[in-house]
N, C-alpha and C positions, 0 to 999 in steps of 0.2 A: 543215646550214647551207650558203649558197651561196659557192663561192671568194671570190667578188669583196666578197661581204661579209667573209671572214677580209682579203683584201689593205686593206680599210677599217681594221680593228681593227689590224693591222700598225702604218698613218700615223699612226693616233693615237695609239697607245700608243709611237710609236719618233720620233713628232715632237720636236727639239729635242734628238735626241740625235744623230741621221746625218740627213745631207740628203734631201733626197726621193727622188733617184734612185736612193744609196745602200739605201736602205728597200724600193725596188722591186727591185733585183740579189739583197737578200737573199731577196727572197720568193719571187720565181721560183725562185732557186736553191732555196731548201728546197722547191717541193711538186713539181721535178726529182726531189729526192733521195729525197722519201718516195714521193711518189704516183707518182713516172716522168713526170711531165708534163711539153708542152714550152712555155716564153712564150706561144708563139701559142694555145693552150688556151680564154685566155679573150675572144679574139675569135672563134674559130670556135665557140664553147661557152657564151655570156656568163650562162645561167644553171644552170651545172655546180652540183651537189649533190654535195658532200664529206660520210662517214658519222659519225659520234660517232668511229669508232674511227680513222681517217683524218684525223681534226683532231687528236686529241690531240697528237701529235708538231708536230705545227704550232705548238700555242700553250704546248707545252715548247721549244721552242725560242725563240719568241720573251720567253718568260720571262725566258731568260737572254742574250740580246743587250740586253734591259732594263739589265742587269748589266754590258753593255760587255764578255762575252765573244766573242772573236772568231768567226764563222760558221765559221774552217778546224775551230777545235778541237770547234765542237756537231756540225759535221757528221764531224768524223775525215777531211777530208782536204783537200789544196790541191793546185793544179795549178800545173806548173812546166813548160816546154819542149814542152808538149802532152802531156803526160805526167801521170801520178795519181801520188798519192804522200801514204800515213797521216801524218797528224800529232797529236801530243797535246803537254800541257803542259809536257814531257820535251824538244821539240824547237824552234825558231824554225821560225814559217812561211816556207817560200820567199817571195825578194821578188823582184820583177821586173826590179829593178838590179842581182841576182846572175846573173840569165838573160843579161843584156847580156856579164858576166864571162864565162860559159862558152861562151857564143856566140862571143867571142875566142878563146878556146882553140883551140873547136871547126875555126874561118876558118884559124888558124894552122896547124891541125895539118894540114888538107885539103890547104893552099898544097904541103904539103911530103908527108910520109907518116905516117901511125900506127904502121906497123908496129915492133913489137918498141921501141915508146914505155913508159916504166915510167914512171907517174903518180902522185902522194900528194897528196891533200887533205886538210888539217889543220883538225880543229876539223868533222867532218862535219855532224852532227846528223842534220838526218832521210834524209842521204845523198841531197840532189838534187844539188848540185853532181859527186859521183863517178857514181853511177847514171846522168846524164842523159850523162855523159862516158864510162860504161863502152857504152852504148848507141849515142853515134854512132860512137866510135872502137874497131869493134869486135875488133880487132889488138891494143891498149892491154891491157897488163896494170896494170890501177886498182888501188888501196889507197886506205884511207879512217883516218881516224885520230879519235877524239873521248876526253875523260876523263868521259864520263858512259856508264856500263855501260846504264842506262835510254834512253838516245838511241842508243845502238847495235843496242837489240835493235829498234826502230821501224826505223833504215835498214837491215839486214839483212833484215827484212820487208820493207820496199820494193825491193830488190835482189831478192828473190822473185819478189816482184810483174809487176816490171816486166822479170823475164828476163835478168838481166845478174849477169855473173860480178864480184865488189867483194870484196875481202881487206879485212877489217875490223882494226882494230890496238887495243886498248881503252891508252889513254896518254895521259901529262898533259905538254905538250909543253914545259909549262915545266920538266920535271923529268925527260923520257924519255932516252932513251942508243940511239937509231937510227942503224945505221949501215950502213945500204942506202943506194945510190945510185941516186940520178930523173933522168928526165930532164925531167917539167918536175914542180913544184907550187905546188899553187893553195891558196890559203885565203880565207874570212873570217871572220876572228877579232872576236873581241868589242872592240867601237873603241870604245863611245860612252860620253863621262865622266859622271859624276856630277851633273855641273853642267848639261847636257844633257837631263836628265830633262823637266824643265818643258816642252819642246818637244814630249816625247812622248805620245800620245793613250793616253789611261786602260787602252785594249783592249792595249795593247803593255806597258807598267808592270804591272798587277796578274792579267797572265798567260802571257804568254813566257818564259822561262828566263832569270833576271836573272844565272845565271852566263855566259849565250853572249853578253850584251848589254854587259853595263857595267866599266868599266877604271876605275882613280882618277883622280882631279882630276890629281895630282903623279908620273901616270906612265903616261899616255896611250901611248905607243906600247910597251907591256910586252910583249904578243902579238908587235908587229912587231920586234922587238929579236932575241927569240929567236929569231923567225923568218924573219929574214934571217943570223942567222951560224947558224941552221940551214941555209940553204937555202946560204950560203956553201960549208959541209964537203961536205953531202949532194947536190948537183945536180953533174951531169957539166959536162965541160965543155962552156960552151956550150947548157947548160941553163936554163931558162925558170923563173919565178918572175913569177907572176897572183898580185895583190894586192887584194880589196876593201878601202876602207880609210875613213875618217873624211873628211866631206867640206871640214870644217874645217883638217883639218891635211895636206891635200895636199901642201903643202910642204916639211914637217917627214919625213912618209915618206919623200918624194922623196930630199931630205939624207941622211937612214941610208943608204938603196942607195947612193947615191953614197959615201958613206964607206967603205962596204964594195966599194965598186969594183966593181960592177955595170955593166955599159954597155948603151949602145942605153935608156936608162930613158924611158918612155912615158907620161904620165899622159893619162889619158881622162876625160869630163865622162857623167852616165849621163842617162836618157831627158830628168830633170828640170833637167840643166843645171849641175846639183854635180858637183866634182870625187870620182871614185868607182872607177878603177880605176888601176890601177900593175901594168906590166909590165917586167921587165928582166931579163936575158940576164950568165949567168957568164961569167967573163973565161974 
């Protein structure tokens, strides 16, 4: 069959469900992934001949985006920082307003020095947030901390992968007894309520990890509770505490820090212009 005719069968079978240009990203990206090919293929090539055996993974795949499962998990992987990194149904896809998060980190740490910095990222999953941190700050002794033994053995494989040293910690942070001290940590915990669902697109709901996602109606900030009179006992003084957080309740985060006497607290807006990051600094 010729490409250009599978990219037809693509529009039509995935019309109405992703937008057009959506449909096209997917498709390039998949005959990247199987065939090696690059976009430009099918203008320098317009009537390429794909084999029987060459298509098959083509139109498994598009089977299951029929399905409204995400392209990271058919293809097993997402890119974060310019960087690869496995992902399965075990772990959240990195998102591009967690890149914005680490990119702070990253800006902050350079201003000053990495060296002999001891890092904890709480809640890792597929370990881009630590991974992408153990890689540029490569001084930084990273830890990564998650309470799914299955998401841990995905970012330890990515910690392979990607050449960077990450102490992994398997523990449920609502319930662990750490009592090392950081100098800075980061998390994004699972913020989004219940009530919130409706918003979310079908591909996020009925295949991401609804334990790294969803918090109750009547106790939205659970993650960050613990997680600021954690970060209270365990950051040095003068330690740093990187927040992704709920873009709804910016506010509400804000107030905890401050209760807990945080200074310097910082909120930031992410590419889309919701309130999405929280910084602040131990007395």
């Amino acid at each position: 069959m010729l490409l250009k005719e599978i990219k037809t069968i693509y529009h039509q079978e995935l019309e109405g469900i992703y937008p057009q240009e959506e449909i096209d990203a997917f498709f390039y990206e998949v005959i990247t992934h199987f065939l090696g090919l690059e976009k430009f293929v099918m203008v320098l090539q317009p009537n390429l001949m794909v084999s029987k055996e060459e298509e098959q993974p083509l139109f498994e795949t598009l089977a299951q985006l029929k399905l409204e499962k995400p392209i990271q998990y058919i293809l097993g992987v997402s890119h974060f920082m310019d960087m690869e990194f496995k992902v399965n149904e075990h772990v959240l896809i990195p998102r591009p307003e967690t890149e914005e998060l680490v990119r702070w980190v990253i800006s902050d740490c350079q201003v000053g020095s990495s060296q002999d910095l001891k890092v904890l990222d709480i809640g890792t999953g597929s370990g881009c947030i630590a991974i992408t941190l153990a890689k540029h700050l490569p001084e930084a002794a990273v830890c990564a901390l998650d309470i799914s033994e299955e998401a841990l053995k995905v970012a330890q494989e990515n910690a392979q992968s990607n050449n960077v040293e990450v102490r992994f910690i398997h523990e449920d942070i609502l319930e662990g007894d750490i009592k090392e001290e950081f100098d800075i940590i980061i998390s994004n915990p699972p913020y989004v309520r219940e009530l919130e669902k409706e918003e979310m697109k079908n591909n996020v709901k009925q295949f991401e990890p609804s334990q790294a996602l969803f918090v109750p109606d009547d106790n939205p900030l659970l993650f960050y509770k613990t997680i600021v009179e954690f970060a209270k006992n365990q950051l040095v003084a003068g330690g740093t505490l990187y927040l992704e957080i709920n873009q709804y309740l910016g506010k509400e985060t804000r107030a905890l820090l401050e209760a807990h006497n945080f200074l310097d607290i910082e909120l930031r807006k992410d590419l889309f212009g919701n309130d999405r990051m929280l910084k602040a600094n131990k007395r």
